[in-house]
C-alpha positions as CSV (number, residue, x, y, z in Angstrom):
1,X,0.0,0.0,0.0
2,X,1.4,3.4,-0.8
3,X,-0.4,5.0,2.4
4,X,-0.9,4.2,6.3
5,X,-3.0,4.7,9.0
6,X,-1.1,6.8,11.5
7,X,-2.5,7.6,14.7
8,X,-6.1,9.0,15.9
9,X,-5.9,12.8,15.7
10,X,-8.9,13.6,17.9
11,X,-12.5,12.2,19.3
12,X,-15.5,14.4,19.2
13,X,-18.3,13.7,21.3
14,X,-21.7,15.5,20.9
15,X,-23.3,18.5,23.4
16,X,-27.0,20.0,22.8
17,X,-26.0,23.6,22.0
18,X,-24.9,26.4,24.7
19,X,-23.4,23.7,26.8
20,X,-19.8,24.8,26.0
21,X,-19.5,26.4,29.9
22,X,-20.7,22.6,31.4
23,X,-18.4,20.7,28.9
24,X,-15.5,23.6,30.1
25,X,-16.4,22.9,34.0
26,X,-16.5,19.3,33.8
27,X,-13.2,18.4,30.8
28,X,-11.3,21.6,32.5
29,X,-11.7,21.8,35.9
30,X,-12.3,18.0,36.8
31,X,-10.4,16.0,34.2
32,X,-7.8,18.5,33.7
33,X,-7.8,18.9,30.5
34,X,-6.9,22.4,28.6
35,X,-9.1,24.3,26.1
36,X,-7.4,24.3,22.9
37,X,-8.5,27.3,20.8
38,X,-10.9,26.1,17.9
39,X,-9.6,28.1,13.9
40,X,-12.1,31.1,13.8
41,X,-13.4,29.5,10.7
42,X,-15.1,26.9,13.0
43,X,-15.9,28.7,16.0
44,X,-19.6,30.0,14.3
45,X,-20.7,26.6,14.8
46,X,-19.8,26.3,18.5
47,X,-18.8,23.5,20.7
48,X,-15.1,23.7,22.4
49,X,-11.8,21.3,21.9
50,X,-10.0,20.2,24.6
51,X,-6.2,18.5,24.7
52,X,-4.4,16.9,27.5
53,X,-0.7,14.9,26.6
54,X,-1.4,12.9,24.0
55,X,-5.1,13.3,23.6
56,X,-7.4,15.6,21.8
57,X,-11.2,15.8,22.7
58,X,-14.0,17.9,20.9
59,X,-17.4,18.8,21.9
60,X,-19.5,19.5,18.8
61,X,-23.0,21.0,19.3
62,X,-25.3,18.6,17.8
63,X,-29.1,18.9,17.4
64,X,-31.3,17.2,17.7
65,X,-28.8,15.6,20.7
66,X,-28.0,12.1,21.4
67,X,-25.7,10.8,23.6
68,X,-23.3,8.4,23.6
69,X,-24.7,5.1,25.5
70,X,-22.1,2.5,24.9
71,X,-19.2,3.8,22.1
72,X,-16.6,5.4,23.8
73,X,-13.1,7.3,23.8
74,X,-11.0,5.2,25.5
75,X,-7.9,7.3,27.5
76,X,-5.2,6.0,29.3
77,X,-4.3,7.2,32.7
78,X,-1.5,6.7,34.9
79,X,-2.1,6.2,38.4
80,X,-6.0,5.7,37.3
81,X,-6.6,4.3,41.6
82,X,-5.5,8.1,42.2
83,X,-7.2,9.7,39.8
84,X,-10.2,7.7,39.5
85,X,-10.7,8.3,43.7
86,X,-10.3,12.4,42.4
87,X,-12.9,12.5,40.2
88,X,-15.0,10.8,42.6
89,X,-14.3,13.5,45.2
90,X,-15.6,15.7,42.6
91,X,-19.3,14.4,42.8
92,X,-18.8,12.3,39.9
93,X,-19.9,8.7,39.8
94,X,-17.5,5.9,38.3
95,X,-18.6,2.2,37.0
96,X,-15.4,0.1,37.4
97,X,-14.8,-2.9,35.3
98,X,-12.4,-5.7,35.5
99,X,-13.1,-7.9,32.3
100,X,-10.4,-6.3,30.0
101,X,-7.5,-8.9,30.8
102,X,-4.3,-7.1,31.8
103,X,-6.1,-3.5,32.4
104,X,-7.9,-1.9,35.3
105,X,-10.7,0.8,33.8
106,X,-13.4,2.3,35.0
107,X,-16.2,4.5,33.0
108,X,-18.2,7.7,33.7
109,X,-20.8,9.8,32.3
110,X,-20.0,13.3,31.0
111,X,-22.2,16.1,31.7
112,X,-24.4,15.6,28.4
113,X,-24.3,11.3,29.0
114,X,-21.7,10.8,26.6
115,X,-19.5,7.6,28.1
116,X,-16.1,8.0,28.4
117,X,-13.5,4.8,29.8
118,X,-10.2,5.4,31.5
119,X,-7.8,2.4,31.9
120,X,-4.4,1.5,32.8
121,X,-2.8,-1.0,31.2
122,X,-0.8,-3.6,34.1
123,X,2.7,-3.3,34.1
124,X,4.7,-6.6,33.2
């Protein structure tokens, strides 16, 4: 083949419009993610992008809204015990999950219902 596949470049996940300030509060100030600036050319049709190392998260407006019940963005975490316990100290409720063999994950609920996974792969 004369191309490849290199890496994913970004997830976008869905809002119902004017919910950029919830998707700030919860993918800011609880996940820790930053804003990342969307091109001007895009910002008339609102939503908000987020980045953390390694990983690149948008929140388009969508309507009619539908969240995301089972497909998911999968993000590793280091230290996911720590940080899982952190988030939960924030108010927000995890499902944790042991059948991935060789990981430890857990799964939440953004704001708008959209189902996000964090994980940790075991060490060897």
């Amino acid at each position: 083949m004369d191309f490849k596949i290199k890496k994913i470049d970004h997830i976008q996940l869905s809002a119902p419009t004017g919910s950029e300030d919830e998707a700030r509060d919860f993918y800011i100030n609880i996940l820790g993610f930053e804003e990342e600036i969307k091109p001007k050319v895009l910002q008339k049709n609102g939503g908000v992008w987020f980045k953390s190392e390694g990983v690149s998260l948008h929140i388009g407006i969508e309507e009619p809204f539908q969240s995301l019940k089972k497909a998911h963005p999968a993000i590793e975490v280091e230290n996911l015990p720590i940080f899982q316990r952190y988030i939960e100290e924030k108010g927000i409720v995890t499902q944790s999950d042991n059948k991935l063999p060789g990981a430890i994950r857990f799964y939440v609920r953004d704001p708008f219902g959209n189902r996000l996974e964090f994980l940790e792969w075991n060490k060897k």
